[in-house]
RORO-673011 format. One record per residue (C-alpha): x, y, z; residue number from 0. Coordinates in Angstrom, 1 decimal. Each point is the difference from the previous one (the first is absolute). Layout:
! RORO-673011
       x       y       z  resi
       X       Y       Z   NUM
...
This chain:
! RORO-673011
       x       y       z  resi
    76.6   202.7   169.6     0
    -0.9    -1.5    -3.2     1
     3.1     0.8    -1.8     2
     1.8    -1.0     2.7     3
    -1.7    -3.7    -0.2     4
     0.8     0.1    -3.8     5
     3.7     1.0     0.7     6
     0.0    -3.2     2.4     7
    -2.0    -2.6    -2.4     8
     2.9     1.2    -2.7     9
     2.9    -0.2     2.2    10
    -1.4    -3.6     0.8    11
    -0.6    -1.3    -3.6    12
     3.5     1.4    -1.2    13
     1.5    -1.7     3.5    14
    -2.0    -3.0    -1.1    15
     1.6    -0.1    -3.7    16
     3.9     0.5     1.6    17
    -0.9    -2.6     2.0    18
    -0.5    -2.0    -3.1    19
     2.5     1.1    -2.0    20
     2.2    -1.3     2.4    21
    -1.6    -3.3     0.8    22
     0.5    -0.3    -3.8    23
     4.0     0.8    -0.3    24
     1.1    -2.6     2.2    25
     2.0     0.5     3.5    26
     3.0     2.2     0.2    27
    -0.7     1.8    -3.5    28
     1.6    -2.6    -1.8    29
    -1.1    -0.7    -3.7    30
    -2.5    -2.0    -1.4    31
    -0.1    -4.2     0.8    32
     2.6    -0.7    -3.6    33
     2.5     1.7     1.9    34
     0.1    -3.2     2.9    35
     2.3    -3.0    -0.3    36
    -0.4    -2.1    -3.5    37
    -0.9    -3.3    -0.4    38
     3.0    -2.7     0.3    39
     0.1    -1.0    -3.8    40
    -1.6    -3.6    -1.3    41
     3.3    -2.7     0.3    42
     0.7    -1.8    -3.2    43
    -0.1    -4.1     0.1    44
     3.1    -1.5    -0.7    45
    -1.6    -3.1    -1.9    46
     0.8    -0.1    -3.7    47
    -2.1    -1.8    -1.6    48
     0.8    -1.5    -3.9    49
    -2.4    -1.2    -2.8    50
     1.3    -2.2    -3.0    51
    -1.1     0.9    -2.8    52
     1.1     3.4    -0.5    53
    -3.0     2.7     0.8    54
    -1.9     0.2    -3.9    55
     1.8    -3.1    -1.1    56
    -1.6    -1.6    -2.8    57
     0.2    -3.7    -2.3    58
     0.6    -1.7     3.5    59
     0.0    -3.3     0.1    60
    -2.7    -1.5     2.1    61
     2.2    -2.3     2.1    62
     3.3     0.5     2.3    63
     0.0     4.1    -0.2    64
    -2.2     1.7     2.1    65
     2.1    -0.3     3.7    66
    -0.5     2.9     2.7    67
     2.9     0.7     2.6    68
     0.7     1.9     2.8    69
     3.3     1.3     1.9    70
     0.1     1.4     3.8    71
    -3.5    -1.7     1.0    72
    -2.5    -2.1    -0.8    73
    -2.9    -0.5    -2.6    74
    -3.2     0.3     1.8    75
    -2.4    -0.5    -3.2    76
     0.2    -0.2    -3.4    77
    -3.2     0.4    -2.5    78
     0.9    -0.7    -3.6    79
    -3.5     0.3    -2.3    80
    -1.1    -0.2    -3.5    81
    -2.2     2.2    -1.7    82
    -3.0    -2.0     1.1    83
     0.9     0.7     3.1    84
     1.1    -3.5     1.0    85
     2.5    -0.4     2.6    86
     3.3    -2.3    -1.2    87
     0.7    -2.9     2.6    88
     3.1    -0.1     2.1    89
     2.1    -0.2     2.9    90
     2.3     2.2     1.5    91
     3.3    -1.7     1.2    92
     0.4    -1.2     3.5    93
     2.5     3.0     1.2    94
    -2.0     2.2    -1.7    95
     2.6     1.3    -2.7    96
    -1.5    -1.1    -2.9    97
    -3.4    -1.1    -2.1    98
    -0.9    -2.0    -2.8    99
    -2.9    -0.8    -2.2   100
    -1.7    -4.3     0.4   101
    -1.2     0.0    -3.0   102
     1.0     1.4    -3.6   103
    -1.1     3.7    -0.6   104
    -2.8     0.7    -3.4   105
     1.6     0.7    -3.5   106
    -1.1     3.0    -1.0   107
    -1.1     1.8     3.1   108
     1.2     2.8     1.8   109
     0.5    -0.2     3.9   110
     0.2     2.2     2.5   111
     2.8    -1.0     3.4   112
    -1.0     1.7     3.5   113
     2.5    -0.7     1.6   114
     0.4     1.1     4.2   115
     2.9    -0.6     2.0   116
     1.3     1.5     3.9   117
     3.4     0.2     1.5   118
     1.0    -1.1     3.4   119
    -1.7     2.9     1.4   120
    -3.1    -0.6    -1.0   121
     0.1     3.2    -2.7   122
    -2.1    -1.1    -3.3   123
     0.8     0.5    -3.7   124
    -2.4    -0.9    -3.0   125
     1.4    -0.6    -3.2   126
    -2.3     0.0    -3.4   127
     0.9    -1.8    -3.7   128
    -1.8    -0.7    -3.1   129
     1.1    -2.2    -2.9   130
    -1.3    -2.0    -2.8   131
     0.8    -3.8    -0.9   132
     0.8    -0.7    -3.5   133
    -2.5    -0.8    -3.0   134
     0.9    -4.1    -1.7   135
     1.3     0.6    -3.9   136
     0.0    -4.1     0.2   137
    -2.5    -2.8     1.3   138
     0.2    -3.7     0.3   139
    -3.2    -0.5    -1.4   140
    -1.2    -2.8     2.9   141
    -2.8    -2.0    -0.7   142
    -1.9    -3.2     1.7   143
    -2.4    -2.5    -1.5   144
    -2.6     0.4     2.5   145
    -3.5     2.0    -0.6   146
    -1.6     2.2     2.2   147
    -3.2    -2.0     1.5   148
     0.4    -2.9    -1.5   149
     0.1    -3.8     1.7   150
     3.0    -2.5    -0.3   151
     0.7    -3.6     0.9   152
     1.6    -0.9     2.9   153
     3.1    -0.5    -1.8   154
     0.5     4.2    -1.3   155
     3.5     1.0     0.0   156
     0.3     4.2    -0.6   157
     2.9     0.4    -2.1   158
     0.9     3.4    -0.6   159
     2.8     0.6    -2.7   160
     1.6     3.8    -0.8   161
     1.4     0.9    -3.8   162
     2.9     1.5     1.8   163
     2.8    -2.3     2.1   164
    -0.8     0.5     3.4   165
     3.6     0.8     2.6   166
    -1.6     0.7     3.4   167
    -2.2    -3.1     0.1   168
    -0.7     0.5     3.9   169
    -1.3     3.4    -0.8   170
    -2.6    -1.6    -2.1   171
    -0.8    -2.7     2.6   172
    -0.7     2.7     2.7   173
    -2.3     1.9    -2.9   174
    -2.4    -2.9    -0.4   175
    -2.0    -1.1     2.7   176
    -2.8    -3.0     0.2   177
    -3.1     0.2     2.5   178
    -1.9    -2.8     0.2   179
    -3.2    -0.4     2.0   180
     1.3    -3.7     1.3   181
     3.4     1.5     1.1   182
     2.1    -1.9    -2.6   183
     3.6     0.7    -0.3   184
     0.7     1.1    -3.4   185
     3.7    -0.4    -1.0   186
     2.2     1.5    -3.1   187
     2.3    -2.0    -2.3   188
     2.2     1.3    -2.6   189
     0.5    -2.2    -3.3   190
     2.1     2.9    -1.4   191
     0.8     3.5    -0.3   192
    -3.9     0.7    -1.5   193
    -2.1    -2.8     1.3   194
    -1.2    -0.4     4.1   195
    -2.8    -2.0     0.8   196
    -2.0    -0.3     3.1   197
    -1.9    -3.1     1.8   198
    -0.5    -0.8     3.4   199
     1.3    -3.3     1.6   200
    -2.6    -2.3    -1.3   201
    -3.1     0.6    -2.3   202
    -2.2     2.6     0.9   203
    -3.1    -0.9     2.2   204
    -2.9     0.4    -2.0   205
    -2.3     3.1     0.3   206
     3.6     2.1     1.4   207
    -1.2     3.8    -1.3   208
     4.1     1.6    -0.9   209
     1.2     3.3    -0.5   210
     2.7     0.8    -1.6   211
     1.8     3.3     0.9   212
     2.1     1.4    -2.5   213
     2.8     2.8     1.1   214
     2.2     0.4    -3.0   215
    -0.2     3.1    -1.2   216
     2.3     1.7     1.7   217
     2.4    -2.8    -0.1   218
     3.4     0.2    -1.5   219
    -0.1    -3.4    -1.0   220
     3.2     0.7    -2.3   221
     2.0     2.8    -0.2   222
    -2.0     2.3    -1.5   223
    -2.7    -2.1    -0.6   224
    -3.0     0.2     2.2   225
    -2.8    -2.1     0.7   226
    -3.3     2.1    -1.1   227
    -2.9    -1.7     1.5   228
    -1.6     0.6     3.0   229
    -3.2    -2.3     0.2   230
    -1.9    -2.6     1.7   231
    -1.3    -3.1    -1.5   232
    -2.7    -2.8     2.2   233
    -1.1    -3.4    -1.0   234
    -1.3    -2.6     1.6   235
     0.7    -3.6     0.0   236
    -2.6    -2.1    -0.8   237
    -0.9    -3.7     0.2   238
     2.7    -2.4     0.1   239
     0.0    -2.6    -3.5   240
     3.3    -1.8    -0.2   241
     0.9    -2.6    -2.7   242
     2.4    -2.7     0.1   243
     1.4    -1.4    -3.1   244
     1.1    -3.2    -0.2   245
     2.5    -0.6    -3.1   246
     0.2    -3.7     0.6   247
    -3.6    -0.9     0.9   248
    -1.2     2.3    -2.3   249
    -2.5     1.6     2.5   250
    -1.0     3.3     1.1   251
    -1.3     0.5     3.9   252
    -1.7     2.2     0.1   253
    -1.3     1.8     3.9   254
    -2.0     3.0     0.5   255
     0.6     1.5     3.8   256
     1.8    -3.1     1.3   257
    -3.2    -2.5    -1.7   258
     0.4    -2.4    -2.7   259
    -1.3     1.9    -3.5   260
     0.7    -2.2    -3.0   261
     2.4    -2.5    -1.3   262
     0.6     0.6    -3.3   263
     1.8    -1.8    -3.2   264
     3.1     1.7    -1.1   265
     2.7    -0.6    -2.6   266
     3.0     2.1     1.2   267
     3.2     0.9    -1.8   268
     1.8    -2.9    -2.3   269
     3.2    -1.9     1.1   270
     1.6     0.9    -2.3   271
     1.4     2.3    -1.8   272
     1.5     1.9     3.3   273
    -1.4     3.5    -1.4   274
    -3.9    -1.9     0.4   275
     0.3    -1.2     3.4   276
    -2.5     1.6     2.7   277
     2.3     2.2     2.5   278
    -0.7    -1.5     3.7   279
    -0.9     2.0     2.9   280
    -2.4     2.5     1.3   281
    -1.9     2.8    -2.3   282
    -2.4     2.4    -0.4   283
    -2.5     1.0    -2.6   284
     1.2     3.5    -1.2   285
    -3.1     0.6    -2.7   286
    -3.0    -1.4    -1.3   287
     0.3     0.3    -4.0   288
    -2.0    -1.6    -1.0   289
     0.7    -1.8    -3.5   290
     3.4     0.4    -0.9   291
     2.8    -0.6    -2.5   292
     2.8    -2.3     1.1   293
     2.7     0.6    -2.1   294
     3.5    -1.6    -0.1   295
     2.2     2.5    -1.0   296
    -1.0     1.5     3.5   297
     1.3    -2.9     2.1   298
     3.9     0.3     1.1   299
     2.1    -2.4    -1.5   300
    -2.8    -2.0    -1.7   301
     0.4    -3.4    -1.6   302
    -2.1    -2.2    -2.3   303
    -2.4     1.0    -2.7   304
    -1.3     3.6     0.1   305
    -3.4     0.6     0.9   306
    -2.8     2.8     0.0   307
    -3.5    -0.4     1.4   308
    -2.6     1.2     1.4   309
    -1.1    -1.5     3.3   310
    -3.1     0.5     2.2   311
    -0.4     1.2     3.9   312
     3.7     1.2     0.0   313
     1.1     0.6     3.9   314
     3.9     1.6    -0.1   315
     2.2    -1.6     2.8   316
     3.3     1.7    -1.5   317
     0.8     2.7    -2.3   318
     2.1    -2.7    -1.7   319
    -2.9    -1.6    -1.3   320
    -1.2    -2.3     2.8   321
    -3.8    -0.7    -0.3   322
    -2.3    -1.9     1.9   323
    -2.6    -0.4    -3.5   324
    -2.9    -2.0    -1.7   325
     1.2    -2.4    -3.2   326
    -2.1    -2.1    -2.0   327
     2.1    -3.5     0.1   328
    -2.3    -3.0     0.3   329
     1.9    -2.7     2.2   330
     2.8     2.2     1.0   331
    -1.4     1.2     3.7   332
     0.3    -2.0     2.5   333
     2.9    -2.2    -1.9   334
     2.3     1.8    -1.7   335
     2.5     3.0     0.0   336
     0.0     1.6    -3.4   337
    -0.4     4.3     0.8   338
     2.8     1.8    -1.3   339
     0.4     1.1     4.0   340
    -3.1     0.6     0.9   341
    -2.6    -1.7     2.0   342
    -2.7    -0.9    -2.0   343
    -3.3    -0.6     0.7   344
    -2.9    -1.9    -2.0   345
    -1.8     2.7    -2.4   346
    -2.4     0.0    -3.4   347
     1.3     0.0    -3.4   348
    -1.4     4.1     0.0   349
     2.7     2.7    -0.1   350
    -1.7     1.3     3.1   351
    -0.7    -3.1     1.9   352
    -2.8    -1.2     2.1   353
    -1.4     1.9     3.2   354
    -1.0    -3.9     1.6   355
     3.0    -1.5    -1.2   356
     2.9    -0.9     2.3   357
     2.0     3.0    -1.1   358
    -3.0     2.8     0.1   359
    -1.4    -1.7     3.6   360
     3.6     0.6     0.9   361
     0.4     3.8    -1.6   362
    -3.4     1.4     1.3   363
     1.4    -1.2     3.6   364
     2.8     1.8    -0.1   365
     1.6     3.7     1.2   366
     3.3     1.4    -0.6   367
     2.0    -1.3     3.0   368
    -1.3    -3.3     0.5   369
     2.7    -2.4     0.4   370
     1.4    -2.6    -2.2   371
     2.1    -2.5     1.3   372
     1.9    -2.5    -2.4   373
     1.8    -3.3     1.0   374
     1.9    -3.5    -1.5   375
     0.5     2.0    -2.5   376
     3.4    -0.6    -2.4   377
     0.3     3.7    -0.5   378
     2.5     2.1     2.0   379
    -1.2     2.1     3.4   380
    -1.9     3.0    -0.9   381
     2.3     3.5     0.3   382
    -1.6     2.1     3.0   383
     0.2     2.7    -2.5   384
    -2.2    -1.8    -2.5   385
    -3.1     1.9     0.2   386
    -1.2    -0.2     4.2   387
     1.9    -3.2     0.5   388
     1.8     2.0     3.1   389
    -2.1    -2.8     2.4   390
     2.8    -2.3    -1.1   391
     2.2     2.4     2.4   392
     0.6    -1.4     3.3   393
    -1.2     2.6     2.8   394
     3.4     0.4     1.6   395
     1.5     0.6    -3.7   396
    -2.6     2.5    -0.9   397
């Protein structure tokens, strides 16, 4: 009986394990589950998509290259970054065939293009591309006459002048930028191929905090030639002090923030010769030397006896010699016009002057940018050029 049981419990187990075996083996003794239908393969998207430049292109230029493209679809993103991982700005086209950068790429930077497109149905293809923009052998060598921090008059013109001619002019414009904390307009104006200045309609409200934003350096300002400087410069305006000189009262008012100031005794340029008159018009004090040497052989076409002196709270109105200054010349202010071009104003006999005289009251007073104005004068019209004489620029001609 027991061996009978045991014969029984075996039979069972080794049922038990055919059982399983064939649980395991599948149906109908086919083979394992490999052998069953394969997988319909992945279809292919027929979007092509393009990248300009060339995948490991170098020396590219950092303006009008880099374009990405696509044929049978559409563009659905496109990602192009630095190495900072900053993403480039731009649009893809309205029938989504094509995409372009806003703004001009970095010199000297390699990007990366992602680039994903689809075809009409709906089947997605990615595309990747790296390049690098080229490295500037030339500059321009810009430079302003502003100073970081500092405070002008109301009357500050930025002028910013290049070593190098500049070609694409509106390139430059779009590269400089003014913020001001009183929402003035700030306008460009080209005297020539080196020289744009910048002013806003009328002068500056005093206290106006303004930053200047330069974008240059990966301008082609020339071909070749790039504009090197990335930086931003912010001044503020401070109070308004304008002077009016009158040639044929000879008078100076003078008004601080709108108020009367001073009147003061001047003695502006001579009648004659021409090469001594006072020019007429609108100016702005450019420095505060000091004591300085006025010397004839620096005036442009100068006539009459040659001269070289010293004079006293020098305040430069024009690089051609222009000076609002202090003189000693008892019985000349107020009465006659005997400068050499300049407007005078009553001084000591000292090389350096006086700090109460007329002259030093009027120096101590004053900031680069303060404004200058000069009437009834015989001289000619001030050049806009002239040092920041730009004010002398109707709005709609600026």
């Amino acid at each position: 009986m027991k061996r009978a049981a045991g014969r029984v419990v075996a039979a069972a187990v080794l049922g038990g394990a055919l059982a399983l075996t064939t649980a395991c083996s599948g149906g109908g003794g086919g083979g394992s589950s490999t052998d069953g239908p394969k997988k319909a393969e992945q279809k292919k998207s027929a979007a092509v998509v393009s990248v300009e430049p060339a995948n490991g292109a170098t020396q590219v230029k950092p303006k009008g290259v880099l374009k990405v493209a696509v044929a049978n679809g559409k563009l659905t993103t496109v990602t192009v970054t630095g190495k900072d991982g900053k993403a480039v700005p731009g649009t893809i086209s309205a029938d989504g065939l094509g995409w372009a950068p806003s703004e001009n790429l970095s010199v000297s930077t390699e990007y990366k293009v992602t680039a994903q497109a689809a075809d009409a149905a709906g089947l997605a293809t990615t595309t990747e591309s790296t390049f690098t923009t080229l490295t500037p052998a030339k500059g321009a060598s810009p430079y302003d006459n502003v100073a970081d921090g500092q405070t002008y008059g109301v009357g500050m013109i930025v002028s910013l002048n290049f070593k190098k001619s500049v070609t694409d002019k509106a390139s430059v414009e779009k590269a400089v930028t003014f913020e001001t904390s009183d929402g003035s307009v700030v306008k460009p104006h080209w005297f020539n191929a080196t020289r744009v200045d910048f002013r806003p309609e009328k002068f500056w409200t005093p206290n106006t905090k303004v930053t200047v934003h330069y974008r240059l350096k990966s301008v082609e300002t020339s071909p070749g030639v790039y504009g090197e400087v990335d930086s931003d410069q912010t001044f503020t305006v401070g109070r308004s002090r304008i002077a009016v000189a009158d040639a044929k009262s000879h008078q100076m008012v003078v008004k601080e923030d709108g108020k009367p100031d001073a009147t003061i005794p001047i003695s502006a340029g001579a009648t004659s010769p021409a090469s001594q008159n006072t020019f007429n018009g609108t100016m702005v004090i450019m420095a505060k030397e000091g004591t300085t040497v006025m010397d004839s052989s620096t005036v442009v076409n100068h006539e009459g006896p040659d001269y070289k002196v010293e004079m006293p709270h020098a305040l430069r109105l024009t690089p051609t010699g222009t000076y609002v200054h202090g003189k000693y010349a008892p019985g000349v202010f107020g009465h006659t016009n005997t400068s050499h071009g300049c407007i005078g104003l009553e001084d000591t006999s000292a090389k350096d002057g006086s700090p109460g005289s007329s002259a030093g009251r009027f120096y101590d007073s004053a900031m680069v940018g303060d404004v200058v104005t000069v009437q009834n004068s015989v001289g000619q019209q001030v050049r806009p050029d002239n040092g920041m004489s730009g004010w002398n620029v109707a709005w709609d001609k600026w």
